[in-house]
C-alpha positions, 0 to 999 in steps of 0.5 A: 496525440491519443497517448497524450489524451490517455495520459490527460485522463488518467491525470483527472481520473487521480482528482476528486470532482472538487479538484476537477471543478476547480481546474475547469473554473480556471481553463473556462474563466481563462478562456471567457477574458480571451473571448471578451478581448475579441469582440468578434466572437459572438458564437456561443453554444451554451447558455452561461447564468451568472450569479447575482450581485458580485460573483464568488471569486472561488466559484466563478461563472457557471454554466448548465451542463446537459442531464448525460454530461460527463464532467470527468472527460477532459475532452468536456472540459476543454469544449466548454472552456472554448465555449466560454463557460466556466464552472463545472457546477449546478446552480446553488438552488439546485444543489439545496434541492431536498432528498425528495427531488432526486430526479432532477438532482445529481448532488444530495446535502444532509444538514444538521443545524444549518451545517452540512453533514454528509454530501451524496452523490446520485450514480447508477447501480448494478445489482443482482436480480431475482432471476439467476443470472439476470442483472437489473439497474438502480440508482442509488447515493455514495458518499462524497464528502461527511464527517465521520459519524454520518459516514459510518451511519450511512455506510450501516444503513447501506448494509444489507444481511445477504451473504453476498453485499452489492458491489458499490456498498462492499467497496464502500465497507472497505473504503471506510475500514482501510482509511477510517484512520485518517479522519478517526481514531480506532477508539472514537470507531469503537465508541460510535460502533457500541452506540450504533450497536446498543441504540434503541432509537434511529434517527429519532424514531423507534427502530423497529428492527433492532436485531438487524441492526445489531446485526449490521454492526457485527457484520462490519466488525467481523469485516474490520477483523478480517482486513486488520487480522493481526494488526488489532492485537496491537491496539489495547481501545480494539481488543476492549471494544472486542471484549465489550461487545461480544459480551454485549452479544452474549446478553442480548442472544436470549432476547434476540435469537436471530444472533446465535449465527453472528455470535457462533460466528464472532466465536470462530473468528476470536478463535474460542472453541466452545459453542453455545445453544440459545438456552444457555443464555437464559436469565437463569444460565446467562452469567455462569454461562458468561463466567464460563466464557471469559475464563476460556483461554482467548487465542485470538487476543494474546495470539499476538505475543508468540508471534514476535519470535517468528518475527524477520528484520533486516541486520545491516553488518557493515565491513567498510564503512560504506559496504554492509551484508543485509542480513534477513534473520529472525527476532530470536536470532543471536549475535553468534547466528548472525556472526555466522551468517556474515562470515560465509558471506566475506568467506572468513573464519568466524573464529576470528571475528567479531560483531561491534555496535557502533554509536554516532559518536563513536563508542564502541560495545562489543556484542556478546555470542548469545546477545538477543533482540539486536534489532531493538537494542539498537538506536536509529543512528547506531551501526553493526560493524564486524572486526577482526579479533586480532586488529579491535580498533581497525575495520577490515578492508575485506574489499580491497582482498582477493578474496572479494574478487572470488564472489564473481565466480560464484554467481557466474556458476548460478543458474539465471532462471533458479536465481531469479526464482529465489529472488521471487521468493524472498521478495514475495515473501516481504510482499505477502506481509505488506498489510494494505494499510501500510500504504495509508500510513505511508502517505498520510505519516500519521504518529507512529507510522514507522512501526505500521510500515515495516513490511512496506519498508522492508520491501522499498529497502530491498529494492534499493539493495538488489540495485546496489548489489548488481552495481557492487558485483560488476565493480568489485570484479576486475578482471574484463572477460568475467564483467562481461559475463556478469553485465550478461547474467544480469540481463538474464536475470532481469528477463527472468525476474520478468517473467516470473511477473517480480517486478519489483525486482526487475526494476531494481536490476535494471536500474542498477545496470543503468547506475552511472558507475556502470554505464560509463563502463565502455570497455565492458558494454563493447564486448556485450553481444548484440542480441544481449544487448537488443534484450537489454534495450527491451528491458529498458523500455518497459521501465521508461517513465514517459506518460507516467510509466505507460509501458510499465502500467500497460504490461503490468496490467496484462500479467496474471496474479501472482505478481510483484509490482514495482512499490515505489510507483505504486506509492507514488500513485497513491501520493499523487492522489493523496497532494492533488487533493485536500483530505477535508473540505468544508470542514467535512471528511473528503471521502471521494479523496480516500475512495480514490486512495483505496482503489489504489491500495487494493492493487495488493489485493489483486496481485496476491489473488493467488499465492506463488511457491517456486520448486527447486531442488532443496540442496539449491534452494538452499545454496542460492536461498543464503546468498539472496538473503544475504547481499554484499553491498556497497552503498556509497555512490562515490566508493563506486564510482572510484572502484569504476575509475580503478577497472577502467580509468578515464581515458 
C-alpha cells in the first residue's frame, strides 16, 4: 500500500498545479453528488462557498484551504474530496488582490490592459546570510505562468551581479535558457535581449542603474553561451545578435567602467585573445579600436566549420536484407575505410567486395573507393549494401556460412569485465555529447528537430542494436554447449554493465535476452546453471516496470556519477510531464510546465558530474574497441525467430 502512495505522489509531482486543481475538481464534485445522494451524511468539516448565480462549470465549487495546506499531497486530495469539497482554489477576490497584500496571498496576477501577463507564485526561500555558514529565509515570487517578454523581464529583475546567484533564481536562468525554444524564436531572444540591454527607461520610469543592467543582460548572455556551446555556431540570428552586442559593449565601455570585467569577460568566452585598457575606448580611439577588434580572426564564430571532420555517424552496411554491421566512422571517412571496416566484421577479403547505395526503387549505384560524406549523399529510404564483385546483382547470404558460426568463438575468448567497460565507452562517449536541449526538441518535435537530436538519436539507436546484437549472437550459433556459454557471458556482461553504472546498456542486454526468439530457447536455458540463473533473476527484477520502474529508479538513484541512465525512460518521464500538461494556458506561456520538463533534463547534468576513462591495455582496447564499435546485427524479428526454430525446432 505505501508503494502505491509513493507511486500516486510521484504521478502528481509529474502535474503542474493547473492539472492538480483540475483533477481535485473532478474527485471533490464526484464525491459532493455522492453525498447529496445520501441525505444522512450531514458531517461536514470544512466550510465549502459557492459562487453566486450559476457556478463555472470549469472551476466548480470551491472551498478554503488552511494558510499551511499543502494541495501537492494526494493524501489532501483525497480528504477534502471525502469532505465534500471540490476545488482546490482561492476565491476570485483573493486571486485579484494586488501585489502590495501578499501576506495573505499566495498567487500574485500581473496585468497589462485588463490581460493578465505574468502569474507569480509566492514560495519560501533559502539564501545565503552575511554571517558565513549561516542560512536565513525569505519569501520570494516564481513564475507560473506569463508571456515570454514579462518572463524574461522578471527573470533580469531576479538577477543579482554576486558571483554566486541564489539557488531559485539560477534554476530560474536555467529553466528559461533550456526551454525559451518552446514558446520563442532564437531571434525574438535576440531582439528582446538588445532592447533590454539598450533600454534607458524601465517600467516606465528612468533607470538609475543602467550599467547594472546591462550588466544583468550580459551575465544571461554569457550563461546562454555556456549551456548552448557549440549549438549557437549554427543559428546565423545568434552569431549577429553576438556580434551586436559586444559592439554595443565596446561603445558603451568609456561611459561605463564598470563593464571592462563583463567585456574582458565576453573576449575569452568568443575566444578572441587581445585585451583592451578602458582608455582604449576613448572617443578619440574608440572606432580604430573597433576597427582593430573586428578584423581579429574570431575563434569562436567560425569554430563551428572545423569540427564537421572530426564529426561520427552511424553506417549501417547491411549484408542480407535483414542483417547490417553498424558502422561508427567519422564524416571524413571514405567508402574504402568503411569497406574495411565491414569486411573484418563477415571476415572476407576486401578485394572481393563492394560497397552499393540502394534506393527504394531499386536502383543501384556502386560507391567509388574514395567517395566522401556518405552519410549525407544518402536519402532517408536509401540503403549501403555490400557485394561480392564476382556475384554484382546477388546479395551474399554471409548468414547462412560457416564462416558466421566462428564469430561465437570470438566473444566467448573476451574477457566479460573489459567488454563490458568498452561498451561503457563507446556509450559514454555518445552520452557526453547529448546536449540537454535535445530532450526539449525530442518531446516538443519542433521543425527540424531531427538535425537537433542526432547525439540522442544516436544513443536510442544504439540501445536498440546492443538488443538486437546479443539476440543475433545466441542465434546465429548453432551448436548447444557454445549457446549455453554465450546466454552465461551475457549475463556476465550485463552485471558488469551494472556495475559499472551503464545502464543504458544493462538494459538492452537484458532485453535481448528476454527477446522472445531467445526465451523459447528451452534446451539452452535448462543447461544455465543455477546461480547464473539466480543472477539473471536479479538483473531482471531491476528492469520490472511495475510502479513506474520503481527498482530502476531507486537503484539508479543510489549510483555515484559517472553514469549512463537507461534513455528511453528518461524520455518517457519528460513526455509524461510534457501531454499531462497544456504548454500554454490562458493564452499565457505555461512555465510550471517547462520548469518541470528542466528538472528533467538536467538528470544529464547530474550523471555526467564527473567525467568516465576506462583503462586497458592498448592491444585490447583496440581488439574489443572494433568489435563494439562495429555490431553484427540482424534486425528483423521473423529472421529470428526462423533462425530460433532452425537450432531447436518446436517440438
Amino acid at each position: 500500500m505505501e508503494d502505491s502512495e509513493e507511486s500516486s505522489d510521484e504521478i502528481l509531482a509529474r502535474l503542474t498545479s493547473a492539472v492538480q486543481r483540475e483533477l481535485a475538481a473532478v474527485i471533490a464534485l464526484k464525491a459532493r453528488k455522492s453525498v447529496e445522494r445520501n441525505e444522512d451524511n450531514n458531517d461536514k468539516h470544512v466550510t465549502v462557498t459557492e459562487s453566486e448565480g450559476v457556478p463555472d462549470p470549469q472551476a466548480g465549487v470551491m472551498c478554503k484551504l488552511q494558510e499551511k495546506d499543502d494541495i501537492g499531497r494526494i493524501e489532501l486530495v483525497q480528504k477534502l474530496a471525502r469532505e465534500n469539497c471540490q476545488c482546490l482554489q482561492t476565491d476570485k477576490k483573493e486571486q485579484e488582490k494586488s501585489e502590495h497584500q501578499d501576506d495573505e496571498v499566495t498567487t500574485v496576477q500581473v496585468k497589462e490592459q485588463d490581460q493578465n501577463v505574468l502569474v507569480l507564485k509566492k514560495v519560501q526561500s533559502c539564501r545565503p546570510a552575511p554571517q558565513a555558514g549561516s542560512v536565513e529565509s525569505d519569501w520570494r515570487y516564481v513564475v507560473v505562468s506569463g508571456t515570454p517578454e514579462k518572463i524574461l523581464e522578471h527573470l533580469l529583475n531576479d538577477l543579482h551581479l554576486e558571483e554566486v546567484q541564489d539557488k531559485e533564481t539560477e534554476t530560474l536562468l536555467d529553466d528559461f535558457l533550456l526551454t525559451y525554444t518552446v514558446f520563442m524564436t532564437t531571434d525574438d531572444l535576440c531582439q528582446a535581449l538588445l532592447r533590454h540591454y539598450s533600454a534607458k527607461k524601465f517600467q516606465g520610469k528612468e533607470n538609475s542603474d543602467v550599467p547594472c543592467r546591462k550588466r544583468k543582460v550580459l551575465h544571461l548572455v554569457s550563461q546562454w553561451i555556456a549551456l548552448y556551446k557549440d549549438w549557437l555556431h549554427e543559428d546565423e540570428h545568434s552569431k549577429m545578435f553576438l556580434k551586436t552586442i559586444y559592439r554595443n559593449v565596446l561603445d558603451d565601455v568609456y561611459e561605463y567602467p564598470i563593464l571592462e570585467k563583463e567585456l574582458k569577460e565576453f573576449q575569452k568566452i568568443l575566444g578572441m585573445h587581445r585585451r583592451h585598457t578602458v582608455d582604449e575606448y576613448s572617443p578619440q580611439r574608440k572606432n580604430k579600436a573597433l576597427f582593430h577588434q573586428f578584423s581579429l580572426k574570431e575563434n569562436w564564430l567560425q569554430h563551428r566549420g572545423t569540427v564537421t571532420e572530426t564529426e561520427e555517424f552511424f553506417c549501417h552496411v547491411y549484408v542480407t536484407e535483414h542483417s547490417y554491421v553498424s558502422v561508427k566512422a567519422k564524416v571524413s571517412s571514405t567508402a574504402q575505410e568503411i569497406l574495411k571496416v565491414v569486411a573484418e566484421k563477415i571476415q572476407h577479403a576486401e578485394e572481393d567486395l563492394a560497397l552499393v547505395t540502394v534506393s527504394f526503387s531499386g536502383e543501384k549505384h556502386e560507391l567509388q573507393p574514395n567517395d566522401l560524406d556518405i552519410s549525407k549523399s544518402l536519402d532517408a529510404s536509401d540503403r549501403i549494401f555490400v557485394y561480392r564483385k564476382d556475384l554484382a546483382d546477388t546479395l551474399n547470404p554471409f548468414a547462412d556460412n560457416e564462416e558466421s558460426q566462428q564469430r561465437s568463438v570470438r566473444i566467448l575468448g573476451m574477457n566479460t569485465w573489459d567488454l563490458a567497460l568498452e561498451l561503457m565507452n563507446f556509450d559514454w562517449s555518445l552520452f557526453n555529447s547529448i546536449h540537454e536541449q535535445e530532450l526539449i526538441y525530442f518531446t516538443f518535435s519542433r521543425q527540424g528537430g531531427g538535425e537537433h537530436t542526432m547525439n540522442l538519436s544516436f544513443l536510442l539507436q544504439r540501445c536498440n542494436e546492443v538488443q538486437l546484437w546479443v539476440a543475433t549472437e545466441i542465434l546465429l550459433c548453432s551448436q548447444l554447449g557454445k549457446r549455453v556459454q554465450l546466454v552465461k557471458k551475457f549475463i556476465k556482461i550485463a552485471a558488469h554493465c551494472k556495475a559499472q553504472r551503464n545502464l543504458n546498456s544493462f538494459f538492452a542486454i537484458v532485453m535481448g535476452l528476454n527477446t522472445a526468439s531467445v526465451s523459447r530457447l528451452s534446451q539452452t536455458w535448462e543447461k544455465i546453471p543455477g546461480k547464473f540463473k539466480k543472477l539473471f533473476s536479479e538483473l531482471e527484477s531491476l528492469t520490472d516496470p511495475s510502479l513506474n520502474h520503481k527498482a530502476y529508479r531507486d537503484a539508479f538513484k543510489k549510483m555515484k556519477p559517472p553514469k549512463i541512465p537507461f534513455m528511453p525512460l528518461l524520455l518517457k518521464d519528460v513526455t509524461f510531464i510534457h501531454e499531462g500538461n497544456k504548454t500554454f494556458l490562458d493564452n499565457l506561456v505555461n512555465f510550471e510546465k517547462l520548469h518541470m520538463i528542466a528538472d528533467t533534463v538536467r538528470t544529464l547534468r547530474h550523471c555526467r558530474t564527473n567525467q568516465f576513462g576506462g583503462d586497458m591495455s592498448p592491444k585490447e582496447h583496440q581488439e574489443l574497441k572494433s568489435y563494439v564499435n562495429h555490431l553484427y546485427v540482424i534486425d528483423s524479428q521473423q529472421a529470428l525467430f526462423e533462425l530460433s526454430h532452425r537450432i531447436e525446432p518446436r517440438v
